[in-house]
C-alpha positions, 0 to 999 in steps of 0.5 A: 514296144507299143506302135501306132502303125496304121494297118489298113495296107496290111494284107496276108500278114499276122500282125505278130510278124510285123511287131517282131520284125520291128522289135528286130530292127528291120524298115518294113515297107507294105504292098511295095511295088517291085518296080521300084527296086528291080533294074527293069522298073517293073513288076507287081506289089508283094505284101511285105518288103523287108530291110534289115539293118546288118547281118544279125537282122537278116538272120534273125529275119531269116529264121522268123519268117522260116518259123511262120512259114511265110514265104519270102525271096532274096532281093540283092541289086535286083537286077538280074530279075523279071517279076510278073505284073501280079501282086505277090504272095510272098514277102522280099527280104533286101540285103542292101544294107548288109554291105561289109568288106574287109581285106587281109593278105590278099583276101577280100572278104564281102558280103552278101548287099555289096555291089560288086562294082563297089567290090572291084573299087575296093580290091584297086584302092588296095592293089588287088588285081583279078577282078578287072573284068568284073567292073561294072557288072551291075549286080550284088556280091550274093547275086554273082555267086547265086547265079555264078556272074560272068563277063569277058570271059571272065565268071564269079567262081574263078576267084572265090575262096568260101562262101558264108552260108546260113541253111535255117539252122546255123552259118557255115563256110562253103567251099567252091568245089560245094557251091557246084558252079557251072555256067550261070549256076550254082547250088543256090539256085536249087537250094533255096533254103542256102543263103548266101551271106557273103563270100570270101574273094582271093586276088593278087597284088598288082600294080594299082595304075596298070588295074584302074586301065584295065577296069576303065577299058572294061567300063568303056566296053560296055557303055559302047556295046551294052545299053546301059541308057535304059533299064534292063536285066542285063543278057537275058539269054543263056549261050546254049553252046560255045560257038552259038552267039544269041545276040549275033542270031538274034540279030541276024533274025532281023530282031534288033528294034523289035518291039512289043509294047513297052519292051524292045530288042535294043538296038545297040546288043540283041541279046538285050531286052530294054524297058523303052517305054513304059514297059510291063512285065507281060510285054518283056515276057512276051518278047522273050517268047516271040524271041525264042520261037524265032531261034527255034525255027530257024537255027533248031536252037532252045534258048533258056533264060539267064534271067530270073522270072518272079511269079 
């Protein structure tokens, strides 16, 4: 196939590898701001963001760039990511358009790209009840399994039957006792040659009014308590134990409102790092530092991050 592409942004990248992710289907973006495609709205350039057009074309991708040894990471709704102001050295592969779900007796199957808002949506249109807490949770369907999603008591693992998973090689089903989840983890966040393809979901049959109240009342729970008017990454703390609250510690701290650049302790949640205003990566990473400092000296307390930093 002959192209006519100008390649004057095209950097750190042979020229064969784009050709072929073309001949595979795949949109291709070059020296691509992160800010445009991570919920903080903010972050570095990397080389090469690639959009493949279903499964195959992520495969396919998968197995390329794995040939070429060019390094890459999976972005799914990006919101549960921080990437450093720096441009990157790696290319970012999207799974939004690789968005199938199908229901048998009970069974959701989902892919990777699905949000789980649309997930949720999808098992109340059929009268599948389990998944009521999860509305609203603002990530992908291979997101909450990476780092096992959690809300209201609720977490990912709990209704998961078999993950789909591609190694490099070849797609096998996991099962959940494989996946090795824990709180906020799994075995994906090791394995990063594990890619997560999709998942299947087991819900119950439910009554579709009593489901639609439950989710709207999860919805009402977060606009009132979370600061969804700003772009964020969700929590940004891991509980370090049971009993310790870091939105409560924090804001006991006297940490509500403050702010380092661009980047604020919402006012609304502690344990939330907003972009109030034009916020860098430097200035959230900063605050999450100042932060963790503050908890150490005055509960004697380690505060680890849920969120993932790209760098």
């Amino acid at each position: 196939m002959d192209y006519t592409h100008d390649f004057e942004k095209v950097r750190r990248i042979d020229k064969k590898i784009v050709y072929k992710l073309w001949d595979l289907g795949c949109d291709l973006y070059f020296e691509e701001s992160l800010a445009h495609h991570v919920n903080f709205r903010l972050g570095g350039n990397v080389p090469l963001l690639i959009v493949p057009n279903n499964k195959i074309g992520l495969i396919e991708t998968l197995k390329l760039l794995k040939c070429e040894e060019f390094d890459y990471r999976i972005l799914g709704n990006g919101t549960n990511i921080i990437p450093t102001d720096k441009s990157k050295d790696f290319a970012v592969i999207s799974t939004e358009r690789i968005n199938e779900v199908r229901i048998k007796e009970g069974i959701v199957y989902a892919s990777a790209g699905v949000s789980f808002k649309s997930l949720c949506l999808a098992a109340s249109e059929n009268s599948l009840s389990g998944l009521e807490k999860a509305y609203g949770l603002p990530g992908s369907v291979g997101g909450a399994i990476y780092m096992n999603a959690g809300c209201y008591g609720w977490e990912t693992a709990e209704n998961v039957v078999s993950i789909e998973v591609f190694d490099g090689n070849e797609i096998f089903e996991m099962k959940p006792d494989e996946a090795k989840f824990g709180y906020r983890n799994s075995v994906f966040k090791n394995e990063r040659s594990l890619i997560i393809l999709g998942a299947k979901f087991r819900l119950a049959h439910g009554k579709k009014d009593e489901i639609l109240e439950l989710m709207t009342e999860t919805m009402r729970k977060r606009y009132e308590k979370q600061p969804l008017e700003y772009p964020s990454a969700g929590s940004v703390f891991k509980r370090p134990r049971p009993d310790f609250y870091v939105g409560t510690a924090i804001e006991s701290l006297g940490l509500k409102g403050y702010q380092i650049g661009g980047a604020q302790v919402s006012e609304k949640h502690a344990g939330f790092i907003i972009n109030k205003n034009n916020a860098t990566a430097s200035d959230v990473l900063k605050l999450i530092d100042f932060i963790k400092t503050k908890v150490k000296e005055h509960y004697n307390v380690e505060l680890e991050t849920e969120v993932e930093i790209w760098d």
